[in-house]
N, C-alpha and C positions, 0 to 999 in steps of 0.2 A: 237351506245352507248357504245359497249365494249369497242371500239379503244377510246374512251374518256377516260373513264374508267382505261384503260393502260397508258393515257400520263398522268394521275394525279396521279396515285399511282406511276408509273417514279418520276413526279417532286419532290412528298411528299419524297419518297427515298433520291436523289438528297440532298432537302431542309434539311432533318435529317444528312446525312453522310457531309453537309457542314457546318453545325449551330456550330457545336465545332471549326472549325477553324476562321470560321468568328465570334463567340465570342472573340478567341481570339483576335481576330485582331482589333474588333471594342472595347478591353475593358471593355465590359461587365461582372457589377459584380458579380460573384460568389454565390453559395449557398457554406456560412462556415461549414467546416467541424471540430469534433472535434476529437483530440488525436494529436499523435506527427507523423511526413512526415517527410522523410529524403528527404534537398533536394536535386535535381538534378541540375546538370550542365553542358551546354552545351560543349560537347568536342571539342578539337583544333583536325582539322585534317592532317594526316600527311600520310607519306607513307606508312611508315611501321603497322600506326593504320589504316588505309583504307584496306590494304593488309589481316590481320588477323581478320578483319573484328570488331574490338573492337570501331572500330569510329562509323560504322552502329549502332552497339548493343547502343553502347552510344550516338547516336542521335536518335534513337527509345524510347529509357525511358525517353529521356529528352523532344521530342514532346510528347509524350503521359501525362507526367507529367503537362503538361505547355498549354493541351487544354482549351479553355471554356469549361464552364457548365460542369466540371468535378464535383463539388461537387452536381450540380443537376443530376446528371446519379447517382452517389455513393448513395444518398439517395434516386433515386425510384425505384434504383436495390435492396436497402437495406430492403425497407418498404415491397415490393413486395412477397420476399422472408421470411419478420418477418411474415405479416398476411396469405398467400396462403399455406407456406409450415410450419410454429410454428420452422424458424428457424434464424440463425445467416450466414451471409457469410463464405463461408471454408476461411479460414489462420485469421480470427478475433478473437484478444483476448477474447474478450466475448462471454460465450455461454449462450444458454436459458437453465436453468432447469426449472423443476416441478413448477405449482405455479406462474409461471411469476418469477422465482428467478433468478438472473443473477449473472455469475461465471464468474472468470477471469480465462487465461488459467491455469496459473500457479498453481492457488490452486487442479484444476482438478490434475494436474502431479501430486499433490502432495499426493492427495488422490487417486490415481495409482498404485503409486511405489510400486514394487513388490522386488527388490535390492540392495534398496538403505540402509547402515548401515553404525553404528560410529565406527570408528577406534576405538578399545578399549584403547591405549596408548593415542591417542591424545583427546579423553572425558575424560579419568583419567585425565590429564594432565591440560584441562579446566578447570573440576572441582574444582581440587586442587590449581589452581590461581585465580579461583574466590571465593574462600573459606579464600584464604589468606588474598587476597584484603580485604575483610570484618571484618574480625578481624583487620586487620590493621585500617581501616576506625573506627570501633568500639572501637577500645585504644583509642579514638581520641574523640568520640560523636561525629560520621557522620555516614552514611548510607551507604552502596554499596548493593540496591537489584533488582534480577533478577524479571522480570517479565514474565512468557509467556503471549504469546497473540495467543489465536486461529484464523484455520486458519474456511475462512468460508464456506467450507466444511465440517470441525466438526461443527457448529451452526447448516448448514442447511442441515447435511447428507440426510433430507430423500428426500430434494428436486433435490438431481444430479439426473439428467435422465441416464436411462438406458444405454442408448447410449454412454454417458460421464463416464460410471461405470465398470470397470473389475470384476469379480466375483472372490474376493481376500479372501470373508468371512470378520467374524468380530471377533475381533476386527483388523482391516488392518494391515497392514503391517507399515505404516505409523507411526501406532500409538506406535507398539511394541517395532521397531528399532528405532523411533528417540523420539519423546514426552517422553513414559514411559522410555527410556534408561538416556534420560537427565535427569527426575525428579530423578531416581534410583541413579546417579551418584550426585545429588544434595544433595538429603537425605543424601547421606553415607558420604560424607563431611559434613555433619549440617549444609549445606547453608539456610542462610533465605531467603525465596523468597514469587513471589505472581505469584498462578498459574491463570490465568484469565480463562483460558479454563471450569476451575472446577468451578472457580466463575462465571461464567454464563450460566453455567449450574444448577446453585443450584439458583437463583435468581428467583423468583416468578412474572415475567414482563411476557408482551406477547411477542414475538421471535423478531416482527417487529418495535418492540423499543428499544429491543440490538444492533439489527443491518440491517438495511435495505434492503428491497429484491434488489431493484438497486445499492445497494453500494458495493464499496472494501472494506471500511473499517469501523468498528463497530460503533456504533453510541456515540456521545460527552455525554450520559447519561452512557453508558456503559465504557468507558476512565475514567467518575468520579468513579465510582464504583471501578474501578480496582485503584485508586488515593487515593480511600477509605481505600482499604487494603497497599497500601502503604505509606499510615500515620502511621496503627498499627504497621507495621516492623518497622518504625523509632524509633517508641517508646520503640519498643521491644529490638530496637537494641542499644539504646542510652538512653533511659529513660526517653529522652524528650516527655511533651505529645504535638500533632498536631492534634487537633480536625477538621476533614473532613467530612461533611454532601453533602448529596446529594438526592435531590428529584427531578423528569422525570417531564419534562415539554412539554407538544406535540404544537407544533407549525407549521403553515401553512409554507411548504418548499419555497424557489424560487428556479428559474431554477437554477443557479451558483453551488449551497449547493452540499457537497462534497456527501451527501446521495444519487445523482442522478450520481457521477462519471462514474458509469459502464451504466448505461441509454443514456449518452451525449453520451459515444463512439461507441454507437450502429449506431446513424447515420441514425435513422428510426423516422419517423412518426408514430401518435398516439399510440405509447405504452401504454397499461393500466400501471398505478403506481402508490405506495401510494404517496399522497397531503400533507399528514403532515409527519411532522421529529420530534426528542425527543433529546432535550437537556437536562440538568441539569443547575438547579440554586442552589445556596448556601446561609443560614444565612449571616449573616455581624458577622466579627471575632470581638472577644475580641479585645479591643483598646490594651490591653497589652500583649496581643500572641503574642508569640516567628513567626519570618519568618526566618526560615531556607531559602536559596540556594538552586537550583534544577538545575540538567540537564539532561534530557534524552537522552539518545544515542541508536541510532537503525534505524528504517526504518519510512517510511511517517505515520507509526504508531501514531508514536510519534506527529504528530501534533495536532491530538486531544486531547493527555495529555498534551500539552503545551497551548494547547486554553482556556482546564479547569482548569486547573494551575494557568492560570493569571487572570481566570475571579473568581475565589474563593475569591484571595484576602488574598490567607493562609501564601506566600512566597513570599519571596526579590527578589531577583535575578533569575529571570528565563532565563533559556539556552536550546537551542536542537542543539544535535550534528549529522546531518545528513549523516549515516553511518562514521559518527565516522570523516569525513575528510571535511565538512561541515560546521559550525558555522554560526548558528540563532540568530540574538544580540534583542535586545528589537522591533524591527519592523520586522515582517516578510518579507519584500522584502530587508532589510539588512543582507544579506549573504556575507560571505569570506571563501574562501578555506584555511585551516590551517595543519601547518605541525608539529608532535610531536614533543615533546621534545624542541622545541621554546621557546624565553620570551614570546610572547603572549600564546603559548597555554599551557604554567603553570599559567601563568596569568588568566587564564580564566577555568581550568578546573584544578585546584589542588585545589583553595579556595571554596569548593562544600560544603553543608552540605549534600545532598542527592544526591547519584547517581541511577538512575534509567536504567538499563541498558536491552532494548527491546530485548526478544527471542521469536521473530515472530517463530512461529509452522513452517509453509511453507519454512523458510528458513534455518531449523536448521539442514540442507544437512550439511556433514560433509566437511572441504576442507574450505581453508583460505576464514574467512571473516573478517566484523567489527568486530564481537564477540571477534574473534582470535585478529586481533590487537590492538581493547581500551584494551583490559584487558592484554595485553603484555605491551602494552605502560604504562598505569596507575601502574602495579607491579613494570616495574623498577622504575617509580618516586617516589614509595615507596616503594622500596627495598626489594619488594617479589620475590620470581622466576615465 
C-alpha cells in the first residue's frame, strides 16, 4: 500500500510540475490578472548572446512569462499569503494597513522620508511664477489655482502599520520639508490656493466617504468638495460668482469603480471591503449662469475633478492635462500627446477661464516635473518669468 502510495503522489508531482506547460500548449484560458506586465519577448539567439549567457537569461523570463495557469498560481499564492499570514506579496505595490486599509507603495516612501527637502532657490523660484501667472490670469478675469491634494497617508495616518512606519515622530519629516515648506512659500507670495489636505481634515464625513480604504485616490464626493473651494477662489480672484453645491451620495460600488483600484491589484480572493462608494450629486444650475472653461493639470488626480466637473453641469469646456503632456478632449478615451508652445496647445490651453493646477502632496519631491514645466510653459505664453 505505501509503494501505491509513492506511484501517485509521483504522478500527482509529475501532473502539477506539467499542467503549466501543457496549459500552455493546449490554450487554456487564463485567470486575468490586474495591473500593468511588461511584456516579454522572446530572444533571437546568437553567438555572442549564448556565450554571455543573456539568451538563457532571456529565454528563462520569457518561458516563465508565457506559462499556463500563471494568473491562477499568482492569485492562490496571493490569497494564501492575504488570509494565513494578514499580508501582501514582497515587491507588490500594495500593502495591508490597519483596518483592512490598502496603501500604495509610493505614498508609504512618502510618509518615510526622512531627506528628502526643497532646494530653497528653486521653491522660491516656483513660487514666484506661480504667483505671477495668477496675477496675470487675474488682469484678465481667469483663474490660475493651486490645489493640494493629500496624499493617503495623511487621511489614514493611524492606519500604516508598524511595519510600513519609521519612527520619524510627528509632525514627519514629510510634512515639515515639503507640504508646510510649499504652503510657507505660497503664503509669502499671496498665492490663492485650495489646501485639500486641510479641507478634509476639517470636514464632518465619516473617513470612508472621503476616501476609500481600497482606493488610491479620494473619493468623487471628496474631488467635489475640493471643486467647492475652487469656485470661491474663482470668485475671489475674478469676482465672478460660480455657485458649487455638493451633497455625498452612497451608492452600491461595482467591481470596475476606481474605489476598488488598490483591491483589483491585490490579486486575492475574498478580501473583506466596503460595498458601497460615495459620489456627489449637484442641484441643476441657473439657466443663466456663467460656464467658465476649466482644465486641470496634474496627476490621475485630476480625473475625479474632471468627472465632477462635467457631471455638475457648472462649465463649458472641460479639459485634463495629464501631466501636463497629455490632452483629455470631451471623451475620455480621446487622448493625444501635445507639445507646448504649438497651434493647438495655445489653442486649447491659453483660452481657459480656470486653471486648476494638481499639487499632489506625494509628489511634491523637488526635481523637474509637470509642476516645473506647465508653469514654465504657461509664464512665457504670458510673459511672466
Amino acid at each position: 500500500m505505501a509503494r501505491l502510495y509513492d506511484k501517485l503522489a509521483v504522478c500527482l508531482f509529475v501532473a502539477l510540475a506539467a499542467a503549466p506547460v501543457a496549459a500552455r500548449l493546449a490554450r487554456v484560458r487564463d485567470h486575468a490578472l490586474n495591473g500593468a506586465f511588461t511584456p516579454v519577448a522572446l530572444p533571437t539567439p546568437s553567438a555572442a548572446s549564448v556565450r554571455d549567457e543573456s539568451f538563457q537569461q532571456g529565454f528563462k523570463a520569457w518561458f516563465e512569462a508565457t506559462l499556463g495557469l500563471r494568473g491562477y498560481a499568482v492569485v492562490a499564492d496571493n490569497t494564501l499569503l492575504y488570509h494565513a499570514f494578514h499580508d501582501t506579496k514582497s515587491g507588490s505595490p500594495v500593502r495591508l494597513g490597519r483596518d483592512g486599509v490598502l496603501f500604495i507603495d509610493e505614498d508609504l516612501n512618502y510618509f518615510n522620508r526622512d531627506t528628502l527637502l526643497f532646494d530653497p532657490a528653486k521653491l522660491e523660484a516656483l513660487a514666484t511664477r506661480i504667483a505671477a501667472i495668477q496675477r496675470a490670469l487675474a488682469a484678465r478675469h481667469r483663474a490660475f489655482i493651486p490645489l493640494i491634494i493629500p496624499s493617503k497617508t495623511t487621511v489614514y495616518r493611524d492606519a500604516v502599520a508598524a511595519r510600513w512606519s519609521r519612527d520619524l515622530g510627528e509632525p514627519r519629516v514629510s510634512d515639515l520639508r515639503l507640504y508646510l515648506e510649499m504652503k510657507r512659500a505660497l503664503d509669502a507670495h499671496h498665492v490663492v490656493y485650495v489646501d485639500g489636505r486641510e479641507l478634509l481634515a476639517g470636514l464632518h464625513a465619516p473617513r470612508d466617504e472621503l476616501w476609500g480604504k481600497s482606493a488610491r485616490h479620494w473619493s468623487e464626493y471628496s474631488a467635489c468638495r475640493a471643486l467647492e473651494q475652487v469656485a470661491a477662489r474663482y470668485r475671489e480672484l475674478t469676482g465672478v460668482a460660480l455657485d458649487y453645491d455638493c451633497t455625498a451620495l452612497t451608492v452600491p460600488g461595482i467591481a470596475s469603480h476606481e474605489d476598488y483600484d488598490l483591491l483589483r491589484l491585490l490579486n486575492t480572493l475574498w478580501v473583506p471591503h466596503e460595498h458601497l462608494v460615495t459620489t456627489a450629486t449637484h442641484s441643476t444650475p441657473p439657466p443663466d449662469a456663467p460656464k467658465p472653461s476649466v482644465m486641470f493639470v496634474g496627476t490621475s488626480f485630476c480625473w475625479s475633478l474632471l468627472h465632477d466637473a462635467r457631471h455638475s453641469r457648472r462649465f463649458g469646456r472641460s479639459r485634463m492635462a495629464y501631466y501636463d503632456r497629455t490632452l483629455i478632449h470631451d471623451r475620455e478615451d480621446d487622448q493625444t500627446p501635445i507639445e507646448p508652445h504649438t497651434a493647438e496647445w495655445r489653442a486649447e490651453f491659453l483660452d481657459i477661464d480656470i486653471y486648476v493646477l494638481d499639487l499632489f502632496e506625494t509628489y511634491l519631491a523637488p526635481g523637474d516635473s509637470y509642476v516645473d514645466h506647465f508653469t514654465a510653459e504657461l509664464g512665457t505664453e504670458l510673459g511672466v518669468p
